[in-house]
C-alpha positions in Angstrom: 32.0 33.7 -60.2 34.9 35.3 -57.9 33.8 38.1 -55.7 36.1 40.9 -54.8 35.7 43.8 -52.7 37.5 47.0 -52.1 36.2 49.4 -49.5 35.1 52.4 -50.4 34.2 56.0 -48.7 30.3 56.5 -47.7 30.3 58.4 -51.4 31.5 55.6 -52.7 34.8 56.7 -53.9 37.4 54.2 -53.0 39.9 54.2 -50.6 43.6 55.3 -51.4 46.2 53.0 -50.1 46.1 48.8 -49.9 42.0 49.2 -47.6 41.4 50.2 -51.6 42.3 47.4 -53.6 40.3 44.7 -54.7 40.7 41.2 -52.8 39.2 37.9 -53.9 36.9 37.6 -50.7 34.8 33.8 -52.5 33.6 32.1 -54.8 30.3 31.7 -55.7 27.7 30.2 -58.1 25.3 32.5 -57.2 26.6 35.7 -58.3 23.0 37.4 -57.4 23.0 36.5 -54.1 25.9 38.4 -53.2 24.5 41.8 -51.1 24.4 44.8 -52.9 24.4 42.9 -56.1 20.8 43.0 -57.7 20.6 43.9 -60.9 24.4 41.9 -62.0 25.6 39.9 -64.7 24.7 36.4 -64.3 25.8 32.9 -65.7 22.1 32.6 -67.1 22.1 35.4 -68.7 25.8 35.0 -70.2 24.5 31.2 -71.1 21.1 32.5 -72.6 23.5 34.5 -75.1 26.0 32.2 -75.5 22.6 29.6 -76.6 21.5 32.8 -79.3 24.5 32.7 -81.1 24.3 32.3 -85.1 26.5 28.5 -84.9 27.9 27.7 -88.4 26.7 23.8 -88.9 29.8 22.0 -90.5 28.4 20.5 -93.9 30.3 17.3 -95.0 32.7 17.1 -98.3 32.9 13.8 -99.5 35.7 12.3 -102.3 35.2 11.1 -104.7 34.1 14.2 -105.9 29.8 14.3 -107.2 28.7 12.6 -103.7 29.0 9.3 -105.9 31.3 6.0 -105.1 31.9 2.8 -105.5 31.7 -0.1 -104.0 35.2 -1.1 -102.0 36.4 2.2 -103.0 37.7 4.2 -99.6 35.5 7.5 -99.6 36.8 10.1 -97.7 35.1 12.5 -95.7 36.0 15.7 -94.3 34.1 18.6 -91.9 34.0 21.8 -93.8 32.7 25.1 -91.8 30.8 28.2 -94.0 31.5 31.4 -93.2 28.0 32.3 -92.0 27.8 32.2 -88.5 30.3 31.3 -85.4 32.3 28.3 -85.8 34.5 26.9 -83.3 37.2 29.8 -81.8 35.0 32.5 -83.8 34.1 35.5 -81.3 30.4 36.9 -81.2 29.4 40.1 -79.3 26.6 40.0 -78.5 23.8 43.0 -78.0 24.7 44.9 -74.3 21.8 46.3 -74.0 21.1 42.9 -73.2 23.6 42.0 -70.4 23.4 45.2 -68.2 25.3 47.1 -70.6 28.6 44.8 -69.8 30.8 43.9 -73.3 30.3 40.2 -73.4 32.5 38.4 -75.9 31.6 34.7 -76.4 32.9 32.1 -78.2 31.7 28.4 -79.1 34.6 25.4 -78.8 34.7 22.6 -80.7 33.6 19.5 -78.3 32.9 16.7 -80.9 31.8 16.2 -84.5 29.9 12.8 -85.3 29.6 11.6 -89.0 27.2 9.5 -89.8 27.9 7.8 -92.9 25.0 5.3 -94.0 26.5 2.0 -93.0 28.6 3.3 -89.9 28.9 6.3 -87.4 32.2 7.5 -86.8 32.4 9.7 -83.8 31.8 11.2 -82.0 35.3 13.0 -82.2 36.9 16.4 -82.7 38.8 15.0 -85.7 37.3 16.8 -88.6 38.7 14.8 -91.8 40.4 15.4 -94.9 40.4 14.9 -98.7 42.4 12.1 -100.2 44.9 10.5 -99.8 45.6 11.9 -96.0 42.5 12.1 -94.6 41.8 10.5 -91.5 37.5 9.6 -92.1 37.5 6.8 -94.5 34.3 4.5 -95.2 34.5 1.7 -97.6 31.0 0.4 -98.8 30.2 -3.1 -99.0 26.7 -2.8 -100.9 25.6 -0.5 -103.9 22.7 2.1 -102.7 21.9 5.3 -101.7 23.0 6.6 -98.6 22.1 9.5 -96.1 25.1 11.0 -94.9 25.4 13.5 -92.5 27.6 16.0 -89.9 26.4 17.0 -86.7 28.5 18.9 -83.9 28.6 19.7 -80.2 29.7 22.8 -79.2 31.0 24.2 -75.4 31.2 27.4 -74.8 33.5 30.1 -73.0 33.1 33.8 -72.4 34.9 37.0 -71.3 33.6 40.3 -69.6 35.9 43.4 -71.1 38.8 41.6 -72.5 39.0 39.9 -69.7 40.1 36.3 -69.3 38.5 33.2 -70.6 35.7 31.9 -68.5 33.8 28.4 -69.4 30.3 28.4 -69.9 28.1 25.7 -68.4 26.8 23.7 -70.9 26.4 22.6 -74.7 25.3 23.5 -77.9 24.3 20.1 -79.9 22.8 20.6 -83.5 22.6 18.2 -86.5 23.8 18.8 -89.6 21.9 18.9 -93.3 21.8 15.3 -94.8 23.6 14.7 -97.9 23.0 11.8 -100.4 25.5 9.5 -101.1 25.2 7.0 -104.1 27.3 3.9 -103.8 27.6 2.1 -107.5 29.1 -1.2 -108.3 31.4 -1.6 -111.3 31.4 -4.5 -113.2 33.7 -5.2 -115.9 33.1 -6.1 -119.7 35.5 -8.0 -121.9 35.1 -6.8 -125.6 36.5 -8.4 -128.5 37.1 -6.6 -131.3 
């Protein structure tokens, strides 16, 4: 945190002129160590609401379409985000009442997604996929079964106080996302004779 200071008259009214402007005096990690400065905002207490936040969980859309494929058949995967929740560059607000009254905005950011695809993990990486023919998260299955397949992601997280600017918050968010079953069939051809 940067700590300013302005001086003020023994009301506390500040100063006219330059002796009342703020100056950037420090910096300091320890924002409640700084006299006079009990009961302020805090990087736990900004972090403990950044951590509340309703995250959206990225679910995973797979093509071929049905969650079924086939054997050496390139399925593609792609990151899709519901609307519930916060997803990466989404801002929450949270409650002031519970950061001294101060309007917090917070935001998560989008560290790294990690698919885990059955045979293989690919990840972890911010690229979140596509659908055929572009996408960039392609598994090809060498054996026919049923697979577990699965999204999890790793979000950082930043903050503001006011409007202000942009502030990084220390830390991550890591949560795992909702397994999906993926069937992998083998085709076999017929000759027919008629």
């Amino acid at each position: 945190m940067v700590v300013y200071r302005r001086v003020v008259r023994r009301d506390g009214t500040p100063v006219v002129g330059p002796l009342g402007e703020w100056v950037e005096v420090a910096l300091t990690c320890w924002p409640e160590a700084v006299p006079g400065n009990e009961n302020a905002l805090t990087m736990a207490m900004i972090r403990d609401a950044f951590h509340d936040t309703d995250f959206t969980v990225p679910t995973v859309n797979i093509q071929p379409e049905g969650d079924v494929t086939l054997v050496n058949l390139p399925t593609f995967f792609e990151a899709r985000f519901p609307d519930a929740g916060f997803g990466p560059d989404e801002v929450d607000h949270p409650d002031p009442a519970r950061l001294l009254g101060h309007p917090i905005d917070v935001r998560p950011r989008l560290k790294s997604v990690t698919y885990h695809l059955g045979e293989d993990t690919v990840g972890p990486t911010q690229d979140l996929g596509g659908p055929y023919p572009d996408g960039s998260v392609v598994q090809t299955y060498t054996r026919p079964g049923r697979y577990q397949v699965r999204l999890d992601i790793v979000y950082t997280g930043q903050f503001r106080v006011g409007g202000g600017a942009w502030v990084d918050i220390p830390g991550e968010v890591a949560l795992q996302g909702t397994p999906v079953t993926l069937t992998v069939r083998e085709a076999t051809a017929r000759l027919y004779t008629h």
